[in-house]
C-alpha positions as CSV (number, residue, x, y, z in Angstrom):
1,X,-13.5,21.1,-13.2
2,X,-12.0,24.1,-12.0
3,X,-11.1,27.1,-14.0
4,X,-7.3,26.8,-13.3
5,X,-7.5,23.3,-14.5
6,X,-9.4,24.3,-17.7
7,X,-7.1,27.3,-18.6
8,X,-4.0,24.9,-17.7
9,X,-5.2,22.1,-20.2
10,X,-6.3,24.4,-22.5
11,X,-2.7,25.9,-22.6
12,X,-1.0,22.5,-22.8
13,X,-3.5,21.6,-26.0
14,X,-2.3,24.4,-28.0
15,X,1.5,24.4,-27.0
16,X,2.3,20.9,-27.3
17,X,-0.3,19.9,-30.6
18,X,2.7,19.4,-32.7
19,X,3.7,16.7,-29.7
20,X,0.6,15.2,-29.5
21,X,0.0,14.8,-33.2
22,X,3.2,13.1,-33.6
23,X,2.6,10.8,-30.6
24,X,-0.9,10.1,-32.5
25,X,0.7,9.2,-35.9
26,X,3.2,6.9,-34.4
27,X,1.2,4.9,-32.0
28,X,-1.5,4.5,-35.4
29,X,0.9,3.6,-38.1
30,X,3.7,2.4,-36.4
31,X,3.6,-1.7,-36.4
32,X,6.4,-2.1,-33.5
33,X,5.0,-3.5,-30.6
34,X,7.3,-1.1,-28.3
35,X,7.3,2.3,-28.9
36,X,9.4,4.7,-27.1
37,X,9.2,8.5,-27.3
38,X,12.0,10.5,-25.5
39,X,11.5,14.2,-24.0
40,X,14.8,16.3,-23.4
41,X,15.5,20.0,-23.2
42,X,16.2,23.2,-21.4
43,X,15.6,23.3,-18.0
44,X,12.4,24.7,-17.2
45,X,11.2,23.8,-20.7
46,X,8.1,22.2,-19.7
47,X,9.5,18.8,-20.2
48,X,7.3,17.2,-17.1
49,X,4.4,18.8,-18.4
50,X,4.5,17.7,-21.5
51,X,5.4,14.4,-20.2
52,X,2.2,13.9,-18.1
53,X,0.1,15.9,-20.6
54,X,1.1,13.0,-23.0
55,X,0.5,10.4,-20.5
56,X,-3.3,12.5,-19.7
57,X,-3.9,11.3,-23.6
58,X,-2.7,8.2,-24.2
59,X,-2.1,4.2,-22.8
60,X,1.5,4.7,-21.8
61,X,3.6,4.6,-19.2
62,X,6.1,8.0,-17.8
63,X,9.7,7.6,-16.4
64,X,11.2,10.7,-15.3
65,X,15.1,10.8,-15.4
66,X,14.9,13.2,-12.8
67,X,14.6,10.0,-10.8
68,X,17.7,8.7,-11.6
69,X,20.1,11.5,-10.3
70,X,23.6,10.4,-9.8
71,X,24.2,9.1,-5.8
72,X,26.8,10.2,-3.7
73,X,29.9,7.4,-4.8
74,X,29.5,8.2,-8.6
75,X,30.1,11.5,-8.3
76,X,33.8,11.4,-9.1
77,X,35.6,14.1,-10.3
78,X,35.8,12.1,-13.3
79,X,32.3,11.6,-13.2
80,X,31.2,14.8,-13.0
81,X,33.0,16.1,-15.8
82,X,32.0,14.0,-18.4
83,X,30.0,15.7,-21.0
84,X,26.4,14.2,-20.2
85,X,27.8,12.4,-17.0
86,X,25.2,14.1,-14.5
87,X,22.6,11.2,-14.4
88,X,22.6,7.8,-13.8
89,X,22.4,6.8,-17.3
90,X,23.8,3.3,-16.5
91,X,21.2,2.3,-13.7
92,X,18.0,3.8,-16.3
93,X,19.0,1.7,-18.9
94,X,19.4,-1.6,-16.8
95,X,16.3,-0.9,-14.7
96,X,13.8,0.5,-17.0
97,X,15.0,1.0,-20.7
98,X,16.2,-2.5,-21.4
99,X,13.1,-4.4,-19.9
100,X,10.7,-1.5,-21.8
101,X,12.4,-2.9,-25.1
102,X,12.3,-6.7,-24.0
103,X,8.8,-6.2,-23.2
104,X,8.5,-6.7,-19.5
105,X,7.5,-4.7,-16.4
106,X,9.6,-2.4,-14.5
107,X,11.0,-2.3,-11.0
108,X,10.8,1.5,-10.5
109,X,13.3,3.0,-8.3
110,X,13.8,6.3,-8.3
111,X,16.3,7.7,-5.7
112,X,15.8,10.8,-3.6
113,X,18.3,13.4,-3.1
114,X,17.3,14.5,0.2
115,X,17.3,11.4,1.8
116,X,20.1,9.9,-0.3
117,X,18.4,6.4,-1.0
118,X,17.0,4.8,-3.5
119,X,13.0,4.3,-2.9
120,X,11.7,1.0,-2.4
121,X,10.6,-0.9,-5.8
122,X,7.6,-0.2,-7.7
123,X,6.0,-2.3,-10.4
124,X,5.1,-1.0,-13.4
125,X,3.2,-3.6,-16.1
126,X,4.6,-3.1,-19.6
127,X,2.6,-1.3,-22.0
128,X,3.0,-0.7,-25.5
129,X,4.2,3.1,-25.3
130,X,6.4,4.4,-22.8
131,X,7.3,8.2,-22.1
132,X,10.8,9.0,-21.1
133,X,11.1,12.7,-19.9
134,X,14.2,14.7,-18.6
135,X,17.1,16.3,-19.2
136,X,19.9,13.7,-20.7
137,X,16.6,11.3,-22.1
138,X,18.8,11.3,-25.2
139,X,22.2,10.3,-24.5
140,X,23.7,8.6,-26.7
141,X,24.6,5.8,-24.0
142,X,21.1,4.4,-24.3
143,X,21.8,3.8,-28.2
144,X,19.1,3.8,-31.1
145,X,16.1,2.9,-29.1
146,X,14.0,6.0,-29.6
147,X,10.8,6.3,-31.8
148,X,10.2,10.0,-31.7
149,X,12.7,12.1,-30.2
150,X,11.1,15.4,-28.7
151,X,13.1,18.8,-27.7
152,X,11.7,21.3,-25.1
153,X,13.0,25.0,-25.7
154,X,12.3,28.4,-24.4
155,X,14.4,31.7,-24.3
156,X,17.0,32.3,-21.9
157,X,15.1,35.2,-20.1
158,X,11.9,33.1,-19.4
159,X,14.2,30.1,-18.2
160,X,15.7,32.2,-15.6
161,X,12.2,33.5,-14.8
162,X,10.7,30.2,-14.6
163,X,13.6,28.7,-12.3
164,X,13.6,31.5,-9.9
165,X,10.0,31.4,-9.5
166,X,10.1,27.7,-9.4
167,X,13.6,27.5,-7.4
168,X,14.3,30.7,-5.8
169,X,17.0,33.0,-5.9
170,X,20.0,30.6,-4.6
171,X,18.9,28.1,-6.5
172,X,18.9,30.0,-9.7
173,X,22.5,30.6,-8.9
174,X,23.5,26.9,-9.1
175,X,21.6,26.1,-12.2
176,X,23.2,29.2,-14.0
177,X,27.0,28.6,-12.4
178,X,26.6,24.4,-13.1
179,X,23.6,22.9,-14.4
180,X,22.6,24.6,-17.1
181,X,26.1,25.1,-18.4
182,X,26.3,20.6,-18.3
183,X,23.2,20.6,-20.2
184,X,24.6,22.9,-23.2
185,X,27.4,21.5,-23.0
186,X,25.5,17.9,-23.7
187,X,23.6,19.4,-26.6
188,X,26.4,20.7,-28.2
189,X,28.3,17.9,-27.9
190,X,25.6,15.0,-29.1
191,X,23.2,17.3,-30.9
192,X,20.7,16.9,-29.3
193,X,18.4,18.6,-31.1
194,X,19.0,17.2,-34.7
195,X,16.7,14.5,-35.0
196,X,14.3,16.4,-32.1
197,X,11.0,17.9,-32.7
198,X,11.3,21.0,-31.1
199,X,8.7,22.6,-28.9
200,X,8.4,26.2,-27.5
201,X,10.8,29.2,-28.9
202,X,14.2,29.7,-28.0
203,X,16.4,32.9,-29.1
């Protein structure tokens, strides 16, 4: 193993421990035979790390809801200004929430902006645990069906560092001008963070 891949897992043990110990208590002592842990936060939180961190650790399956961006006919005016309106919250829950919960596989479909299609079907065998990450994993829309709700945070200056680097400069523009306004806008509104463990330090 590489040193880069050392010092990166070494960096995810000691900044998401308090993640993975609750993951571990649930998955021991929990008698449920679905468990369901959800991953929201600021963008650039680490939220996709963390995600496939947890899946590096444990049996489980990962959904990203990054893969569930809304397609070009939903995004209504309407649409687009509804508090927590900027994912496809309805296709996530019919596709892949509802047949985690009834215990059968999933037909993964994520669509891809670029091309503007939704991928071609994937199937993913049901497992006991199942990792949602992304921003809006915790709307309300998908009701009470989380196990351990998880919150990604970090201070304002390093999310504008992290997006630039990761973005560029024109992109940073967007996400400070529209999507990171929509996404404090949805943790405001649904409080997000109230039932969350939080990870990383915010301001």
């Amino acid at each position: 193993m590489n040193e880069d891949k050392l010092r990166m897992q070494e960096s995810c043990k000691k900044k998401f421990e308090k993640a993975v110990t609750a993951v571990n208590e649930l998955v021991r002592n929990s008698k449920k035979q679905v468990l369901v842990v959800g991953i929201d936060g600021m963008c650039a939180s680490g939220k996709t790390t963390l995600g496939y961190y947890l899946k590096s650790l444990f049996d489980c399956n990962l959904f990203h809801m990054d893969d569930f961006f809304l397609q070009p006919w939903q995004r209504t005016m309407e649409r687009l200004n509804e508090v927590g309106g900027n994912v496809d919250y309805e296709r996530f829950k019919e596709e892949v929430l509802d047949r985690v919960l009834s215990q059968q596989e999933v037909e993964y479909r994520p669509y891809r902006c670029m091309e503007g299609v939704i991928m071609e079907g994937q199937m993913i065998p049901w497992k006991r645990l199942t990792i949602i990450e992304g921003s809006y994993s915790l709307h309300p829309y998908f009701g009470d069906c989380y196990d351990l709700h998880i919150f990604t945070q970090l201070t304002k200056q390093e999310q504008l560092n992290r997006i630039r680097k990761r973005n560029g400069e024109e992109k940073l523009t967007r996400f400070v001008k529209e999507w990171i306004p929509k996404e404090e806008a949805y943790f405001e509104k649904y409080q997000i963070k109230n039932r969350c463990i939080c990870i990383g330090h915010n301001e």
